[in-house]
C-alpha positions as CSV (number, residue, x, y, z in Angstrom):
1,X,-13.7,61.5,2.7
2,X,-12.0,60.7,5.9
3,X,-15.5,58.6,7.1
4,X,-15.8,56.8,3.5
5,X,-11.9,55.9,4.3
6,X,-12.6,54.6,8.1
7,X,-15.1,52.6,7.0
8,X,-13.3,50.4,4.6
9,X,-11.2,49.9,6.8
10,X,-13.7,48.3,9.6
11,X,-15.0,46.9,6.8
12,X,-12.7,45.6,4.2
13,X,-14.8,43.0,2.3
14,X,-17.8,45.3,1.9
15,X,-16.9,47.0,-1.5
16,X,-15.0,43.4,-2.7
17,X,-17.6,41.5,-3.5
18,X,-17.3,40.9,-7.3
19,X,-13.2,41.0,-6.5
20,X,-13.6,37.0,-6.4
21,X,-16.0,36.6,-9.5
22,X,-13.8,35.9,-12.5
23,X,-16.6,36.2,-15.3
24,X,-18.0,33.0,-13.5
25,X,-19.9,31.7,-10.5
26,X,-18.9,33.3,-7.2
27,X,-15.9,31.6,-5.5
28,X,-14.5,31.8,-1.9
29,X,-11.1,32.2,-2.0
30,X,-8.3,30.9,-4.2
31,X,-8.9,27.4,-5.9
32,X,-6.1,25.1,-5.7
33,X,-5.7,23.7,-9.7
34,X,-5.4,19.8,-9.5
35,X,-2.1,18.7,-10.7
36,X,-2.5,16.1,-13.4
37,X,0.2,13.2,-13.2
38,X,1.4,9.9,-14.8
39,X,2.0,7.0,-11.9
40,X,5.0,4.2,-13.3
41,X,5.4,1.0,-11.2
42,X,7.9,-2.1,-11.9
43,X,6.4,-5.3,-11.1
44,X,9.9,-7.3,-9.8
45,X,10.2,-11.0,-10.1
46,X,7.9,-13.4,-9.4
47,X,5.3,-11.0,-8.1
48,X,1.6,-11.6,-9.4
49,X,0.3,-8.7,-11.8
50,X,-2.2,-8.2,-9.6
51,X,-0.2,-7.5,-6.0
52,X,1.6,-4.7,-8.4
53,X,-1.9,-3.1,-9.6
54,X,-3.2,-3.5,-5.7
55,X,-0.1,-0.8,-5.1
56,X,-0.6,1.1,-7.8
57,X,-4.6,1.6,-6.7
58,X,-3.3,2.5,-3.5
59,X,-0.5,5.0,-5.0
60,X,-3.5,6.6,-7.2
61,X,-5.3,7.1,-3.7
62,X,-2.4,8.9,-2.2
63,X,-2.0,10.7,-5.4
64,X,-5.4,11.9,-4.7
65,X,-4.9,12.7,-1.4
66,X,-2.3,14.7,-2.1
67,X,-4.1,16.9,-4.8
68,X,-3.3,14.7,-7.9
69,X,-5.0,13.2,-10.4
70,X,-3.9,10.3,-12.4
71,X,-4.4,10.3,-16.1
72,X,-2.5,7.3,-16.9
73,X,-0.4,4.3,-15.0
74,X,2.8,3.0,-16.7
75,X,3.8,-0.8,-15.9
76,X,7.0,-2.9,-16.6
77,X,8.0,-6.9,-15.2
78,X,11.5,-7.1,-14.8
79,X,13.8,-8.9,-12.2
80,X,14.8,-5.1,-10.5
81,X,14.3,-1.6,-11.0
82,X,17.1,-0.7,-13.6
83,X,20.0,1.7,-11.5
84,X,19.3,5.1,-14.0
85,X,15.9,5.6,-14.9
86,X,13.8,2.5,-12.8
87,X,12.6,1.2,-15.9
88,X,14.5,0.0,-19.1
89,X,15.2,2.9,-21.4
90,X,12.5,2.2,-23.9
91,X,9.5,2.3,-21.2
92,X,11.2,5.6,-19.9
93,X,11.2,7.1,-24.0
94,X,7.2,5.9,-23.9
95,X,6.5,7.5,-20.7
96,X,8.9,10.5,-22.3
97,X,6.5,10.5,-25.4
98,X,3.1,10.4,-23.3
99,X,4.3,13.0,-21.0
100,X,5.5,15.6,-24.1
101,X,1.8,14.9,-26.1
102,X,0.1,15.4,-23.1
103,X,1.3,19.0,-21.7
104,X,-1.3,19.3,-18.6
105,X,0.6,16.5,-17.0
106,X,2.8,18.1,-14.3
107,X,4.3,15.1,-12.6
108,X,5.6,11.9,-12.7
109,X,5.3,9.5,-9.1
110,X,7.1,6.4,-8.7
111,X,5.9,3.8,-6.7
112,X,9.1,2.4,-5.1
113,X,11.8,4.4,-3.5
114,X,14.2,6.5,-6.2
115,X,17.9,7.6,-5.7
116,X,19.3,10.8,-6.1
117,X,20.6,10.6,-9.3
118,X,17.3,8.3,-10.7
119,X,15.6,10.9,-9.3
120,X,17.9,13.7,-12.0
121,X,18.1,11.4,-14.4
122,X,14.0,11.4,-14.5
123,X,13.8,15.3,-14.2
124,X,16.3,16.0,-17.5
125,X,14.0,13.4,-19.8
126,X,10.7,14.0,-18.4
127,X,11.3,17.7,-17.6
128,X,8.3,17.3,-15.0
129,X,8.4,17.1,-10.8
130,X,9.3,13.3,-10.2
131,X,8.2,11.8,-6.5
132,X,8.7,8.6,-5.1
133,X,6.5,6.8,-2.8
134,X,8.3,8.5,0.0
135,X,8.5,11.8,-1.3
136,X,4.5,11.5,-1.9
137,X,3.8,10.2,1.6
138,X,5.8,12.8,3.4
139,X,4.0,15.7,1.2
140,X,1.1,14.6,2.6
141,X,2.5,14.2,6.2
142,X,3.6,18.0,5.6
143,X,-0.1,19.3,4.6
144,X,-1.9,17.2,7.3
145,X,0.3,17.9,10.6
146,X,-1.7,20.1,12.7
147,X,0.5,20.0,16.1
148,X,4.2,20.8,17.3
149,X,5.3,17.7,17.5
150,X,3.5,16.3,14.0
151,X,5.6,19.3,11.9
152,X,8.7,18.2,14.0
153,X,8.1,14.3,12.9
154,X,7.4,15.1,9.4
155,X,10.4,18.0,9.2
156,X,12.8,15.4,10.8
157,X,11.9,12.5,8.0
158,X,11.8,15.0,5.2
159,X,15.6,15.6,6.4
160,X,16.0,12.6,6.6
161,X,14.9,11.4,3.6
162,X,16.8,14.1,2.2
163,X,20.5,13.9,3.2
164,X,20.9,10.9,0.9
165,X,19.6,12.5,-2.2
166,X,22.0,15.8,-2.1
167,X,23.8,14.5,-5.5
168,X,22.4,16.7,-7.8
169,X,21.4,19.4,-6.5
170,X,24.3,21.7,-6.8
171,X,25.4,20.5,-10.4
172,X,25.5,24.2,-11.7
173,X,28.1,24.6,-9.7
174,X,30.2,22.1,-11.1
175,X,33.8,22.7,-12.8
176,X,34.1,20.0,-15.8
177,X,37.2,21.5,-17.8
178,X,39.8,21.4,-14.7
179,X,42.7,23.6,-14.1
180,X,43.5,26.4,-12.0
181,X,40.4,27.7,-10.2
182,X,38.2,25.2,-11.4
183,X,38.1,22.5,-8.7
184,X,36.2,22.3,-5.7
185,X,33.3,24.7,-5.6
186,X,30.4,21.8,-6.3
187,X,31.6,19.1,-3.8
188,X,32.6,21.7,-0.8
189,X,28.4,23.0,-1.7
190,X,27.1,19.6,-1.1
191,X,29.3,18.8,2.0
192,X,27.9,22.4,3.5
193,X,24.4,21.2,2.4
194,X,25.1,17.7,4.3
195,X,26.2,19.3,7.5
196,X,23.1,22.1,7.6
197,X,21.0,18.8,7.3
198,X,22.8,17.2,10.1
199,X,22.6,19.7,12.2
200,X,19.1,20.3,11.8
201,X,18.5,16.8,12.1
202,X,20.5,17.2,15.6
203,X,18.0,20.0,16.4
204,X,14.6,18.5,15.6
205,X,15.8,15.4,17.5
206,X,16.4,17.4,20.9
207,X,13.1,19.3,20.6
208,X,11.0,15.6,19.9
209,X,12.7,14.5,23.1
210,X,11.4,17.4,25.1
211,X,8.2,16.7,23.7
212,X,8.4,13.0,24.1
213,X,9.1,14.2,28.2
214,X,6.2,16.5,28.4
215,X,3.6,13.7,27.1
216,X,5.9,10.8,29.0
217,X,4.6,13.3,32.2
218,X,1.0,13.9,30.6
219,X,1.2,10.1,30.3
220,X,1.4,9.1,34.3
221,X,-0.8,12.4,35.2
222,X,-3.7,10.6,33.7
223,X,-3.9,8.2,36.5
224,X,-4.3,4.3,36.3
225,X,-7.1,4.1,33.9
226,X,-7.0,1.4,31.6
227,X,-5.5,2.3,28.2
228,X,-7.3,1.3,25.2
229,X,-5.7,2.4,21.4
230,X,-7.3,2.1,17.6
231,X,-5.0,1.1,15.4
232,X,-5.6,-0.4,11.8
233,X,-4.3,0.2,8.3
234,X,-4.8,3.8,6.6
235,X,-8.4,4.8,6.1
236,X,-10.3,2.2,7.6
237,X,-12.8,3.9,9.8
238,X,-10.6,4.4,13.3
239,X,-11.7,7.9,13.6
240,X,-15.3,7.4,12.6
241,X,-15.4,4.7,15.0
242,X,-13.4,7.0,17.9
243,X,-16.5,9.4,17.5
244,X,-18.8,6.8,17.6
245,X,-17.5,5.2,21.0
246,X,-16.2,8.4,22.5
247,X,-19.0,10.8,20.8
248,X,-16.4,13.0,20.0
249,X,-15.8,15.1,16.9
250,X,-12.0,13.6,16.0
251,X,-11.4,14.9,12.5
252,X,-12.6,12.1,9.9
253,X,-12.6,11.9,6.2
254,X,-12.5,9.7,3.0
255,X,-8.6,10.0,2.8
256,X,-5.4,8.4,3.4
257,X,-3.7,9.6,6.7
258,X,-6.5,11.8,8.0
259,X,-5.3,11.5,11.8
260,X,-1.6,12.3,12.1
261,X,-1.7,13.3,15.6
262,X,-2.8,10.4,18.5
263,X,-5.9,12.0,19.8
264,X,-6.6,10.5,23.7
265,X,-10.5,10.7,24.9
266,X,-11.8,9.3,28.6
267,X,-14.8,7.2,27.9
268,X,-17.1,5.5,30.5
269,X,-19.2,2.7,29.8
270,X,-22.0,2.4,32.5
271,X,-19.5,3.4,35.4
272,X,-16.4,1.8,34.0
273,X,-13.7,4.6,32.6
274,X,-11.0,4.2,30.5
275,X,-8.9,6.0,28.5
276,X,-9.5,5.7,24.4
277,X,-6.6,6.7,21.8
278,X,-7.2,7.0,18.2
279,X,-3.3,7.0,16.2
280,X,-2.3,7.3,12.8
281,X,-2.8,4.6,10.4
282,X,-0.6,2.2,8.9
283,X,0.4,1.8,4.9
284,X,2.6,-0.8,3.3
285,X,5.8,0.1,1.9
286,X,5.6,3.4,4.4
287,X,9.1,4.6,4.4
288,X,11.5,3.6,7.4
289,X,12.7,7.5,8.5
290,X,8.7,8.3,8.5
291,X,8.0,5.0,11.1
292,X,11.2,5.9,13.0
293,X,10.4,9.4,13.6
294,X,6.6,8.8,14.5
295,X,7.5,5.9,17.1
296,X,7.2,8.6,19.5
297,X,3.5,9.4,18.3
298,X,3.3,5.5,19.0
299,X,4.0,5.6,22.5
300,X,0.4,5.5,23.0
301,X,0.5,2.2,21.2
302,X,3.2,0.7,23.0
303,X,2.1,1.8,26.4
304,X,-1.8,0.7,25.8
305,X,-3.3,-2.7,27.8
306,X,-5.7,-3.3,25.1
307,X,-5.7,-3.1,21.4
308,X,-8.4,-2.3,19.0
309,X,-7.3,-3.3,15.4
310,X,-9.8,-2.3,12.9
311,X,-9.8,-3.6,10.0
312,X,-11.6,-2.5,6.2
313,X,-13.5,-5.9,5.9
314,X,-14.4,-4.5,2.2
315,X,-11.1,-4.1,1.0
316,X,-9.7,-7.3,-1.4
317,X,-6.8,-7.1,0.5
318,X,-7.5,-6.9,3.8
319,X,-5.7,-9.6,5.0
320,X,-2.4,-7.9,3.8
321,X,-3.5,-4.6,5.9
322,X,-3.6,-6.8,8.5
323,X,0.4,-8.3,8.1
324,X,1.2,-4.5,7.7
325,X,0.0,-3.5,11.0
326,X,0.9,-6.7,12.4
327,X,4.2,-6.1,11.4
328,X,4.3,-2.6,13.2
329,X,2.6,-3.9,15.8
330,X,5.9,-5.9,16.5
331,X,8.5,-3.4,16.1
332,X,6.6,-1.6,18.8
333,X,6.2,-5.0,20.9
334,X,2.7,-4.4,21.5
335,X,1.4,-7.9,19.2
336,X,1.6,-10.0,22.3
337,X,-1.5,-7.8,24.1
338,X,-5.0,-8.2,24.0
339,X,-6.2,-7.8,21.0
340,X,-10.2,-7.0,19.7
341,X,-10.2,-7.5,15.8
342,X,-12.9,-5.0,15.0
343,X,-14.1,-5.7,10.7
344,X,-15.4,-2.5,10.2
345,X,-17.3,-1.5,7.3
346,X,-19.4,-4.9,6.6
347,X,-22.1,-2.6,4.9
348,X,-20.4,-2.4,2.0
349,X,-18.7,-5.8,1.9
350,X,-22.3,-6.8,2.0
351,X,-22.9,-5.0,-1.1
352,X,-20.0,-6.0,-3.0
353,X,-20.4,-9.8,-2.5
354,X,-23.9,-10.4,-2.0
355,X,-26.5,-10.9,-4.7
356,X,-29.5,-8.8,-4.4
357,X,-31.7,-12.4,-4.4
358,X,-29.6,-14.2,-1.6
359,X,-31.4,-15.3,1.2
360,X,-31.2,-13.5,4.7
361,X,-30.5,-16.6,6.3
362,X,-27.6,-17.5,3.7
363,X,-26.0,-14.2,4.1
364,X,-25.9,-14.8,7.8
365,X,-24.5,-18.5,7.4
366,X,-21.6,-16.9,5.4
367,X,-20.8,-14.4,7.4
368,X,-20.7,-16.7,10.6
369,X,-18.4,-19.2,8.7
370,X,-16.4,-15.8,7.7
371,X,-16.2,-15.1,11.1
372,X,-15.5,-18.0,12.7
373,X,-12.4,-18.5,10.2
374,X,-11.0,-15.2,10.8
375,X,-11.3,-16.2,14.6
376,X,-9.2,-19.5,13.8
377,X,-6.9,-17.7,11.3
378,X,-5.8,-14.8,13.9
379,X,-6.2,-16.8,17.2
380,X,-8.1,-13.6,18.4
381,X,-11.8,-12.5,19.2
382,X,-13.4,-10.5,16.4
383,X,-16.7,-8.9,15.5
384,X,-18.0,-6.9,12.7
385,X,-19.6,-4.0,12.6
386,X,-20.5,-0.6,10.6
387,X,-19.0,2.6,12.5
388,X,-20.9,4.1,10.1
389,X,-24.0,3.2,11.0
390,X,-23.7,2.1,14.2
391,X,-24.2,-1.6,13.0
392,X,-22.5,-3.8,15.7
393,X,-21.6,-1.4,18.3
394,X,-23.9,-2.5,21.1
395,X,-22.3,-6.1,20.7
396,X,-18.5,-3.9,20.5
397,X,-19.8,-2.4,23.6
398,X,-20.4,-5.1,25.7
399,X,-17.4,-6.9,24.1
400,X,-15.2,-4.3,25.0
401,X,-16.3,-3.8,28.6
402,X,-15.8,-7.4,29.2
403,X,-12.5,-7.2,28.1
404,X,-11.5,-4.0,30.0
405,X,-13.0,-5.8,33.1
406,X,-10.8,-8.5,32.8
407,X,-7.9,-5.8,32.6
408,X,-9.0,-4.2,35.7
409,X,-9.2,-7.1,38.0
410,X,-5.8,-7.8,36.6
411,X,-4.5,-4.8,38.0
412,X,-6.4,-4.4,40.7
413,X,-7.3,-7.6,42.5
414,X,-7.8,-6.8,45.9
415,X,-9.8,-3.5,45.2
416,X,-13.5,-3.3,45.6
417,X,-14.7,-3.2,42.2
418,X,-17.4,0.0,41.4
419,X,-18.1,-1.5,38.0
């Protein structure tokens, strides 16, 4: 008895084999049950229809990203978002009505920023989870921060985000009727609430700006290598293309914010080295806490001498991807530096816009013309490739060493070059 029992020990899975098997096909481990959810968008103004379903595409992708799937996408034009429930009151009773017939669906995600009490308002009609477009980007944040100083970034913007949004929360605490022993209680819990937050806002602060010192030091230990970074808009093939020009293993996938955490690899074309850094990728409408607290993760960014933006060239709207990044870009005062336009991804722009029967030599015309316009439009060398399969990255190659070069005898004018 005493061997049967020290063997299950060293071997705990051996008699648990059909444990998993729930009268179906063998599973590993728990399976994570895909939340099913409604996505409601106001299109404000004089904003084009189709701007509003370009967002709403790209709020179904972080849906998915974050687990969900969408089962149905509610739309109303007005001149604002209405103060209680975003939309007027008879779109909130339709989205009420789908939401009761349909009892699978678990949640209901905004695509503009809610308030506190929008936010309860939402919850006591719908009586499903209601996120915002915040609330869904930091969740994702949350599930993809591998490092210290990720979980510190998203901890301090979900704080952040947070502090505003206490009404509510402590409504069962509330006195109505008045009189003696009735007043107080709900207000002095929301004030304790509001300094707890504070405080640990205070706290996560001090412990990014440690952090921010050690890889300030990590920083100037790496010598005076050139510093190239990616950046580019969300999913655009930044990490695909890191492994491809560092031949790496950086962490890639189909998803929106894959790379949180700015990974920083020494490459060496022929014998010139430098220093490649792959960062996280841009959105529009990404909340302000979220850029404020990753401007640290940015450094990289702001302290590079060359900039790779990369670029979806299959995406509709690419040129807006480009005005998002652009615009961060700015904030970080790191527009004005040299700057490589990479189009990535011009495999399957070719198979969304070209006709199986157009000539080779037409399809080459129009991309040249593409090209050329882009160049003109941007003021800044391009070239387009396919990081996925390796399309274009000889001609990156060279590009990119010529630029570098340039870079080097910049900073080093006098020295014997080995390149």
């Amino acid at each position: 008895m005493n061997v049967v029992c020290i063997f299950a020990i060293t071997n705990p899975f051996l008699f648990m084999s059909n444990d998993w098997n729930l009268g179906e096909k063998k599973r590993k481990g728990i399976v994570k049950e895909v939340e099913k959810a409604v996505l409601v968008s106001v299109i404000i103004g004089n904003q084009a229809p189709e701007k509003a379903f370009e967002y709403l595409d790209e709020l179904e992708f972080l849906a998915m990203t974050a687990g969900a799937k969408t089962v149905k996408r509610f739309t109303q034009k007005l001149p604002h978002p209405e103060s209680r429930y975003y939309v007027r009151k008879g779109k909130m009773l339709e989205i009420k009505e789908y939401i009761e017939n349909h009892e699978d669906i678990t949640l209901a995600i905004f695509d503009d920023d809610l308030s506190g009490k929008q936010v309860s308002l939402l919850e006591e009609e719908f009586k499903v989870k209601i996120l915002d477009r915040s609330n869904l980007i930091l969740d994702i944040f949350a599930g993809r921060a591998q490092t210290a100083q990720a979980k510190a970034q998203v901890e301090l913007a979900q704080m952040q985000y947070m502090l505003p949004r206490l009404r509510g929360l402590w409504t069962h605490l509330e006195r109505q009727r008045g009189g003696i022993g009735m007043r107080g209680p709900g207000e002095t819990e929301i004030e304790t609430d509001r300094r707890i937050i504070r405080d640990k806002i205070s706290v996560l602060k001090k412990k990014l700006a440690k952090i921010d010192l050690q890889n300030a030091t990590r920083r100037k230990q790496r010598g005076q290598l050139i510093r190239v970074s990616l950046v580019g808009y969300t999913n655009v093939g930044k990490s695909t293309l890191m492994n491809t020009l560092s031949k790496s293993d950086v962490f890639a996938e189909n998803k929106l914010f894959a790379t949180l955490d700015t990974t920083v690899r020494k490459v060496v074309f022929g014998t010139m080295p430098f220093l490649l850094s792959d960062t996280v990728g841009f959105i529009r409408k990404l909340p302000h806490h979220l850029v404020e607290s990753f401007k640290s993760t940015l450094d990289e960014v702001r302290e590079s001498d060359v900039i790779l933006h990369v670029v979806d060239i299959a995406h509709p709207q690419y040129e807006d991807h480009i005005k998002a990044v652009n615009r961060t870009l700015q904030s970080l005062d790191a527009l004005e530096k040299p700057t490589l336009y990479i189009f990535n991804k011009i495999d399957a722009y070719r198979h969304k816009n070209y006709d199986d029967l157009l000539e080779d030599e037409t399809k080459q015309e129009i991309e040249k013309e593409l090209k050329e316009n882009l160049e003109n439009n941007l003021k800044q060398p391009n070239i387009f490739i396919s990081a996925l399969n390796k399309e274009g990255i000889p001609e990156l190659r060279s590009k990119l060493t010529k630029i570098i070069q340039k870079e080097y005898e910049k900073r080093y004018p006098y020295q014997a070059k080995t390149w």
